[in-house]
C-alpha positions as CSV (number, residue, x, y, z in Angstrom):
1,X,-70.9,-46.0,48.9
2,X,-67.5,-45.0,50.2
3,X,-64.8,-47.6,48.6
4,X,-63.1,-50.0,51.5
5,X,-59.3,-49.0,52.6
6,X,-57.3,-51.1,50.6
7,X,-55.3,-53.2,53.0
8,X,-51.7,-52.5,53.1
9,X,-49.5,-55.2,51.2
10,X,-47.6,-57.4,53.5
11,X,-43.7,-57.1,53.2
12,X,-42.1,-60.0,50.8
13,X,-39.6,-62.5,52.5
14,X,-36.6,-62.3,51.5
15,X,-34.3,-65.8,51.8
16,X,-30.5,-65.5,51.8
17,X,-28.5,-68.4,52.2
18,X,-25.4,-67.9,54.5
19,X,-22.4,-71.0,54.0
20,X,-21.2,-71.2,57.5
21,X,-19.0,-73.6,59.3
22,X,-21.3,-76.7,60.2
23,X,-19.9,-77.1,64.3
24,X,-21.0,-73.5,65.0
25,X,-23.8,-75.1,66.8
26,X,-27.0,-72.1,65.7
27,X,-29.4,-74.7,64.6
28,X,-32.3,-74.5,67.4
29,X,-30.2,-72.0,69.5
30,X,-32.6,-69.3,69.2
31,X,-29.8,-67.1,67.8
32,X,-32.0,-66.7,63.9
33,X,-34.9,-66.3,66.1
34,X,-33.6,-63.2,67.5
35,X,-32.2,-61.6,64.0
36,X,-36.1,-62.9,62.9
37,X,-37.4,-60.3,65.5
38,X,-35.4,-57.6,64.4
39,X,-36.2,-58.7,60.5
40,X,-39.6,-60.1,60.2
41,X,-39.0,-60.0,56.2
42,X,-36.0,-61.6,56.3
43,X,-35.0,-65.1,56.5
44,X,-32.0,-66.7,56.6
45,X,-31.5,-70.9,54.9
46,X,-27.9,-72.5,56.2
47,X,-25.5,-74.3,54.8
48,X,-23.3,-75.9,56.7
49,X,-19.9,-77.0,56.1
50,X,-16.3,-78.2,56.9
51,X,-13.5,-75.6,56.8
52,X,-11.7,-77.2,53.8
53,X,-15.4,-77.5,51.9
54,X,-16.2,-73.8,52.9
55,X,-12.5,-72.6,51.1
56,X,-13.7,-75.0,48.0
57,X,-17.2,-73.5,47.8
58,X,-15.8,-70.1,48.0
59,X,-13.5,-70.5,45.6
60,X,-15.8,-72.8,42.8
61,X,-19.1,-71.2,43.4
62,X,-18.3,-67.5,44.5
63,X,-14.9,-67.5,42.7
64,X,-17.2,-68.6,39.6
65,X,-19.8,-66.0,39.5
66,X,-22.7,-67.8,41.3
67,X,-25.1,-65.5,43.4
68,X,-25.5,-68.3,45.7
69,X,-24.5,-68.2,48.9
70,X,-25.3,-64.7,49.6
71,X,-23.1,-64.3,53.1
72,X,-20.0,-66.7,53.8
73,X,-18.0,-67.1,56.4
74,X,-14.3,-65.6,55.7
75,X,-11.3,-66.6,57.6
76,X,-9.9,-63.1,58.4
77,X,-6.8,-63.3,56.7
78,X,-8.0,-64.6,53.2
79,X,-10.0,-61.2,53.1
80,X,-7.2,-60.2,51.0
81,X,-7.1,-62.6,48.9
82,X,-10.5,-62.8,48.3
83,X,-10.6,-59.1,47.8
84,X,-8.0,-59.0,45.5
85,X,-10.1,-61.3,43.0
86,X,-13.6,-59.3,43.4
87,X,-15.7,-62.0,45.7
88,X,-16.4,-59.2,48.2
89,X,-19.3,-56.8,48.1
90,X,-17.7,-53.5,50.2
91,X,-19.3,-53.3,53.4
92,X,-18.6,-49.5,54.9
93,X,-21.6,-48.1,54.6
94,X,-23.3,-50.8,56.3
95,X,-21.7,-49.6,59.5
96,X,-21.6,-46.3,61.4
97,X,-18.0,-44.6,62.5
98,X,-19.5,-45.2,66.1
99,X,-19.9,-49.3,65.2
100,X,-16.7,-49.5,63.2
101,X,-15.0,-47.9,66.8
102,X,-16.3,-50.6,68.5
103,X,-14.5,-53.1,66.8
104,X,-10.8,-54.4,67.8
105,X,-8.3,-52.8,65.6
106,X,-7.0,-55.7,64.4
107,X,-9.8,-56.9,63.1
108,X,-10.5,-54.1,61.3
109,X,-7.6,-53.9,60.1
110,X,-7.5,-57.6,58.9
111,X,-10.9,-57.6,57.3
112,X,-10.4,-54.1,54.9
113,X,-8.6,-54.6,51.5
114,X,-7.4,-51.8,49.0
115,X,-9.1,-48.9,51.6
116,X,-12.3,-51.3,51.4
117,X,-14.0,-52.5,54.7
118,X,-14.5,-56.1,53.2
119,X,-15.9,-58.3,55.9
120,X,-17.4,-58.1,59.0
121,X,-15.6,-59.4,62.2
122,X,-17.8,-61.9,64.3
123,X,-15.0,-63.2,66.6
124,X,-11.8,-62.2,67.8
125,X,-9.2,-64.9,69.8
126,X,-6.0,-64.7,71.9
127,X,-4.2,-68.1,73.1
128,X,-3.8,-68.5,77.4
129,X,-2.0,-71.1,79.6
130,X,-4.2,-73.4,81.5
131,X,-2.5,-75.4,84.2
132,X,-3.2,-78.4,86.3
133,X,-3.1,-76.9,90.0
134,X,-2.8,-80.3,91.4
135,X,-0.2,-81.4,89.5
136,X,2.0,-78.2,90.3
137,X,1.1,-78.5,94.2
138,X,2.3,-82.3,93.9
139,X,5.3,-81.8,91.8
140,X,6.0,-78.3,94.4
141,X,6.0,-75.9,91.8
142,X,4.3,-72.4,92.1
143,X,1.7,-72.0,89.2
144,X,2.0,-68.6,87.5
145,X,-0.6,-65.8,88.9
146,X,-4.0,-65.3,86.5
147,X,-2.1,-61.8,85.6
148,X,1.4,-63.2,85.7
149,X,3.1,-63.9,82.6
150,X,5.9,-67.1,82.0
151,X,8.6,-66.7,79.7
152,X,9.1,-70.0,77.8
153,X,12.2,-71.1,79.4
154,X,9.9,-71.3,82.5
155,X,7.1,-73.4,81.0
156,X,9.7,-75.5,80.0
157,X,11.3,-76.0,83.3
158,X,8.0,-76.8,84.4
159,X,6.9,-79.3,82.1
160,X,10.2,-81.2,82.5
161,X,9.0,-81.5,86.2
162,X,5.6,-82.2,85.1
163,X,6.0,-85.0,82.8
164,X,5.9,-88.4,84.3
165,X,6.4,-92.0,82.6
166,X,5.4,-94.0,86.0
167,X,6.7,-97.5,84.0
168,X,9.9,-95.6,82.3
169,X,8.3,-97.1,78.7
170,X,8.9,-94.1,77.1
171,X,5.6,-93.1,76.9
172,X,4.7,-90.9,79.6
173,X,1.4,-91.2,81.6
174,X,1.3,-87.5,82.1
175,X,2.4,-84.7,79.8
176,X,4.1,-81.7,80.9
177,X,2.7,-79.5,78.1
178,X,1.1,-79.1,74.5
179,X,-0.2,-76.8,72.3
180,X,-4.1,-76.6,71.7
181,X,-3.6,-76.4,67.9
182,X,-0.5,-77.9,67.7
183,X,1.0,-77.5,63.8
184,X,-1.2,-74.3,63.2
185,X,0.1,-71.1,62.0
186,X,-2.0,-68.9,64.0
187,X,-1.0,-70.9,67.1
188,X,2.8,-71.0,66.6
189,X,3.8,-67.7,64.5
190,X,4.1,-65.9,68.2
191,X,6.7,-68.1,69.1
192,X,9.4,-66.7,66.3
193,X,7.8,-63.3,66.8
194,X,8.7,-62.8,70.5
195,X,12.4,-63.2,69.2
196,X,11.8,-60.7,66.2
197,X,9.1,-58.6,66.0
198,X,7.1,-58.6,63.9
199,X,7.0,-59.8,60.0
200,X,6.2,-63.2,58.6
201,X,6.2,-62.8,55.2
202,X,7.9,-59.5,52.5
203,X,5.5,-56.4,52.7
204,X,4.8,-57.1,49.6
205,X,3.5,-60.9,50.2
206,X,5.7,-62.6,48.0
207,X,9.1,-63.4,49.7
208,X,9.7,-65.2,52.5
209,X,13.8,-66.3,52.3
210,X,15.4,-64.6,54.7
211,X,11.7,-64.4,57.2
212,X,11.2,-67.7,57.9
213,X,14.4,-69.3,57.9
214,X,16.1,-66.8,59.6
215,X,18.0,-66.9,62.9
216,X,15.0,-66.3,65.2
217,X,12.9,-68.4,63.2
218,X,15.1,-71.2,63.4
219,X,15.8,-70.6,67.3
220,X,11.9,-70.4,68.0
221,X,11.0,-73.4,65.8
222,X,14.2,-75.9,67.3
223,X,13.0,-75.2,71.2
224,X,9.4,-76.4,69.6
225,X,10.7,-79.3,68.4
226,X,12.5,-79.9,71.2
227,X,9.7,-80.4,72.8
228,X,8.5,-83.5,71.1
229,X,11.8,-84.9,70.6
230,X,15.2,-84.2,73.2
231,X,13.2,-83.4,75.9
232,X,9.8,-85.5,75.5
233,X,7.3,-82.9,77.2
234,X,4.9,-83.1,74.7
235,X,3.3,-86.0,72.7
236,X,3.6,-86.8,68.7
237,X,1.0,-88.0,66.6
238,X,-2.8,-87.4,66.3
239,X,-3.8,-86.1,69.9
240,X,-6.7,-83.6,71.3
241,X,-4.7,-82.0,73.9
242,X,-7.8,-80.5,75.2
243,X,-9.1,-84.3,75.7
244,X,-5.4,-84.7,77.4
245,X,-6.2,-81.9,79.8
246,X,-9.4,-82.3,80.5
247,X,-8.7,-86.0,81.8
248,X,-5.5,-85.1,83.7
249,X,-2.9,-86.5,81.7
250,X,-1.8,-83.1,80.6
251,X,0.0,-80.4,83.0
252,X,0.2,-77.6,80.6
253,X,-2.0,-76.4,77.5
254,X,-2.0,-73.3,75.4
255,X,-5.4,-73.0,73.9
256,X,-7.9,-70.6,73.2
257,X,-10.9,-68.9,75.2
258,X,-13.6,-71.5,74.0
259,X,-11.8,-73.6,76.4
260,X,-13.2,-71.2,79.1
261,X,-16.4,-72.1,78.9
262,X,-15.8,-75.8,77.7
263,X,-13.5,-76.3,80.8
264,X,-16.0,-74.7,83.2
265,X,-18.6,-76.6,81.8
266,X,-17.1,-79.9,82.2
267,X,-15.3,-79.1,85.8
268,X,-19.0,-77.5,87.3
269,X,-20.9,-80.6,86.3
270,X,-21.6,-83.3,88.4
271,X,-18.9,-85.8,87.0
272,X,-15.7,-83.1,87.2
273,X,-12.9,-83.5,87.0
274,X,-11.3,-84.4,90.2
275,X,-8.6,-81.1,90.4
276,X,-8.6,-77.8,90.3
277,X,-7.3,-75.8,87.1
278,X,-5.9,-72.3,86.6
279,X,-5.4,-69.7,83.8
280,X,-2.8,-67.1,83.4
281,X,-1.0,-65.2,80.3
282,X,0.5,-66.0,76.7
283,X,4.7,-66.9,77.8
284,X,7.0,-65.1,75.5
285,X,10.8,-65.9,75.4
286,X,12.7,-64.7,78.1
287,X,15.3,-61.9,75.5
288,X,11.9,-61.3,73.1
289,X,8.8,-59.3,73.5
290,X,5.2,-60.5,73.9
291,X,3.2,-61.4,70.7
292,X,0.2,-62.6,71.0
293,X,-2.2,-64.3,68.2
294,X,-5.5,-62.7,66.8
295,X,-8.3,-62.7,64.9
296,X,-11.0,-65.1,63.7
297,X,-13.7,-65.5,62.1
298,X,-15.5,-62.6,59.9
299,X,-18.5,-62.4,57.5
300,X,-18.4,-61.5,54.1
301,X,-21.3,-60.9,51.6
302,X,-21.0,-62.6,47.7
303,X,-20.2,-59.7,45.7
304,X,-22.7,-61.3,42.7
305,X,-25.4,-61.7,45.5
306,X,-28.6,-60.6,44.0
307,X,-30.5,-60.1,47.8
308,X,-27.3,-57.5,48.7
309,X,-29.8,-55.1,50.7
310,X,-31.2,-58.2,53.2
311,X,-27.6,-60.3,53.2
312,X,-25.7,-56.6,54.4
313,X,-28.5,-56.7,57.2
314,X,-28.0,-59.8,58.1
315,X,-24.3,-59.3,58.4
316,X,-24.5,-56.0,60.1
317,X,-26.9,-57.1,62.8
318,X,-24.8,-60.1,63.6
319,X,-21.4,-58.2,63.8
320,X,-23.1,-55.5,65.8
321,X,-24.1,-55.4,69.8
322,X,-27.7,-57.1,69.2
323,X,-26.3,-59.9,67.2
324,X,-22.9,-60.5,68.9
325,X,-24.4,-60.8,72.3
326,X,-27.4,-62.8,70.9
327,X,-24.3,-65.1,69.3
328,X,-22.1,-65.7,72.5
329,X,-25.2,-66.2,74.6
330,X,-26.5,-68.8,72.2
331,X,-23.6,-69.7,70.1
332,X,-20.7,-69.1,72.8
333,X,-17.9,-70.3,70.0
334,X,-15.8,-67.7,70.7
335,X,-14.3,-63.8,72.3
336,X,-16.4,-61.1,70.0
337,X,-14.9,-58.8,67.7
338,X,-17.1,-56.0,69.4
339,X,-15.2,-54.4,72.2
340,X,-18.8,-53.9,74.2
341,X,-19.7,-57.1,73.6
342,X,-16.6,-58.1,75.7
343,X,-17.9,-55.6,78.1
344,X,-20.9,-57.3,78.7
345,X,-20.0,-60.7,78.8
346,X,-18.5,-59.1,82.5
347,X,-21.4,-58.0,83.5
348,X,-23.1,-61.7,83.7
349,X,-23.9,-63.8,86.6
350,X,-22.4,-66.6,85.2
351,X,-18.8,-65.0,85.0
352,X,-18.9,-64.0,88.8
353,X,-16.7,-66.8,90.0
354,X,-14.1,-69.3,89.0
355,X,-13.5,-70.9,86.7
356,X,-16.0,-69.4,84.8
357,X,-14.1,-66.0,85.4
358,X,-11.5,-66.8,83.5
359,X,-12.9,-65.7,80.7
360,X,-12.0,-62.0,82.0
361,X,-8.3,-63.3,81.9
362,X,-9.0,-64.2,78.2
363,X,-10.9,-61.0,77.4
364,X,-7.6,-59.2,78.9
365,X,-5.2,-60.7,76.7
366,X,-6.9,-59.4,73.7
367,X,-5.0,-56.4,74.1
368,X,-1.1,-57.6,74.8
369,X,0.4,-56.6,71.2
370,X,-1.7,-58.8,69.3
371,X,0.0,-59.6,65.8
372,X,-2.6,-60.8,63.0
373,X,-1.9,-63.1,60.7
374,X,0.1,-61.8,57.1
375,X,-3.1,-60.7,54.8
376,X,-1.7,-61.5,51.7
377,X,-3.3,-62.8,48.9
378,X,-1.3,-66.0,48.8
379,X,-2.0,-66.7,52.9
380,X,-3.7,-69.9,52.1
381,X,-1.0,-71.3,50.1
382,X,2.1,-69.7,52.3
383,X,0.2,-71.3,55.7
384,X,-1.0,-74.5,53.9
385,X,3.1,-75.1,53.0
386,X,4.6,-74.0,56.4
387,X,2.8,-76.0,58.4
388,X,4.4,-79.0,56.8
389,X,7.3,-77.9,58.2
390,X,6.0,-77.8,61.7
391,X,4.9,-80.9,61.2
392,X,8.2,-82.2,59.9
393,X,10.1,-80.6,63.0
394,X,7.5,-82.1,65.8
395,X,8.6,-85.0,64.2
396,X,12.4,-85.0,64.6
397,X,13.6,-82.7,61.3
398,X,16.3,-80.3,62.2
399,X,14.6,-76.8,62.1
400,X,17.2,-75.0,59.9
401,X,16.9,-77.6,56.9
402,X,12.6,-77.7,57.5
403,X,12.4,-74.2,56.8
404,X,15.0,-73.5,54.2
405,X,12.7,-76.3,52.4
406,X,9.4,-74.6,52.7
407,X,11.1,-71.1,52.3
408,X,11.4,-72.6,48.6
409,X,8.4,-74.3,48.2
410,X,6.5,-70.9,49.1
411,X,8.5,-68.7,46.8
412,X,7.6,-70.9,44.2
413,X,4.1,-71.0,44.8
414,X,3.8,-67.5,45.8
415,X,5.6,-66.4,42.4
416,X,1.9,-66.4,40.2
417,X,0.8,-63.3,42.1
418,X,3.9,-61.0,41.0
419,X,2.8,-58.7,39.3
């Protein structure tokens, strides 16, 4: 009797774990689902985190030789840093020429170390000013054009007008403007870059005297704090200036485009929120250049991973077309890395009209001399200090004396990776 046709052997699963950031809501989003279909043997177990946690785990668990997690979530300018000590497995052959094309420069450019593509870009960003129309028709000012661009002397003209203490306490009841993420790095390092283009740190990331506290550093930093102080635009302490906007006690905000959709979401609803709003282009200063902010969020795989074959599909399907429109559509955290992507998100129904439109205003920007931020292996150290001094200058310290301070304080701590 002829012997039966042995059965062929199923496929084994495969389990990687992937340390992401815990309010990237993909729990039930049908995003894994989708990566499932395209990898029936693969599956993926989360770990989800805080920003400050995800640098910790990175740097005690990776940075220690654990296999586990087997894909992270890198902030694209510690790629360097993280390359420099070996945590990185090299991702370029995970990706054709073709798919590496389709990413934004910058990104690519951020996420490769020592002629190593390093991780994988899932999102790109720019910054836009959203503007109260209402408040502008009351106060008779014209609101800037979606493709017209304010200097800052404008927006501060503006807010002046814009700002209103109805019972002259001090305290206004209306703010003329804010930043979105008001003591950030990423947010603010256009500001001294519109004066002088383009450098933030030495080229060879360990000097900064002379950068940061020079002329148009100070210059850009002391109309900031001006803000806040002399001419009272902006409020001080612990504030969401989205919140601020959203319930029309903000004029002005420059924020990123996840406010597009969080906006849209909010004014479309059946509550709203009783004006009309408007988007238009990054401001530079009026005798500097545009600079705009970039980058995001990339994915990197554990170079002691012992599942690299299934955690470099993973990250290649999710930083490709499949995966990064399966990711804004379920995800929707942020602009993708993938230039076709961006392309698409044109092409649906849902971005027809205002205000979801704006998003095209947003997807625009990405291309108006975006700067990245410096990849240097000390970037978490160098951005961790100078934001105290932002902090210190939104709070009343002169500019000049804020920066020479932290111009020291990073030197020092930037001195252990001389080589």
């Amino acid at each position: 009797e002829e012997a039966a046709a042995e059965e062929p052997a199923e496929e084994e699963i495969v389990t990687i774990k992937w340390l992401m950031l815990a309010n990237h809501p993909v729990e039930d989003s049908g995003f894994l689902e989708e990566f499932y279909e395209a990898y029936p043997n693969i599956r993926v177990e989360m770990e989800g985190t805080t920003i400050a946690q995800l640098y910790e785990a990175i740097q005690v668990r990776v940075g220690g030789g654990a296999s586990d997690p087997d894909v992270f979530m890198v902030n694209a300018p510690l790629t360097t840093g993280y390359g420099t000590r070996g945590l990185l497995l090299p991702l370029g052959d995970s990706f054709t020429d073709e798919e590496m094309a389709n990413f934004y420069p910058a990104a690519v450019e951020i996420g490769s170390f020592g002629g190593e593509f390093l991780s994988a870009p899932v999102h790109t960003s720019t910054q836009n000013l959203y503007y109260n129309i209402d408040m502008f028709e009351a106060a008779g000012i014209t609101p800037p054009a979606q493709d017209e661009r304010w200097t800052w002397e404008q927006v501060t003209e503006a807010a002046q007008k814009l700002t209103i203490d109805e019972d002259g306490d001090g305290i206004p009841e209306v703010w003329g403007f804010n930043f979105e993420q008001i003591e950030l790095f990423y947010q603010l390092q256009p500001l001294p870059l519109s004066l002088d283009c383009c450098q933030s740190i030495s080229d060879d990331g360990l000097s900064v005297d002379g950068i940061i506290n020079s002329e148009s550093w100070v210059e850009a930093f002391s109309w900031y704090g001006s803000l806040y102080n002399e001419l009272g635009v902006a409020p001080k302490g612990a504030v969401s200036t989205a919140e601020l906007f959203r319930s029309g006690n903000m004029a002005m905000m420059l924020a990123g485009p996840w406010q597009v959709n969080a906006l849209a979401a909010g004014a479309t609803s059946e509550e709203g929120f009783g004006f009309d709003y408007g988007i238009s282009l990054h401001p530079y200063f009026e005798d500097g250049v545009v600079v705009t902010p970039t980058s995001g969020w990339h994915l990197g795989v554990n170079a002691n991973t012992e599942k690299a074959e299934a955690a470099k599909a993973f990250v290649h399907w999710f930083t490709t077309e499949a995966g990064g429109k399966s990711w804004f559509s379920n995800v929707r955290s942020a602009l993708s890395a993938q230039q076709s992507v961006n392309e698409w998100i044109g092409t649906e129904e849902i971005y027809a009209e205002a205000p979801w439109n704006y998003i095209q205003v947003a997807i625009g920007e990405l291309d108006s001399n975006p700067v990245i931020r410096p990849p240097v292996v000390g970037y978490l150290e160098y951005t961790t200090i100078i934001e105290t001094a932002f902090a210190d200058i939104r709070n009343g310290a002169d500019a000049q004396e804020a920066l020479d301070l932290v111009a020291i304080r990073i030197e020092s701590e930037l001195a252990k990776y001389a080589p």
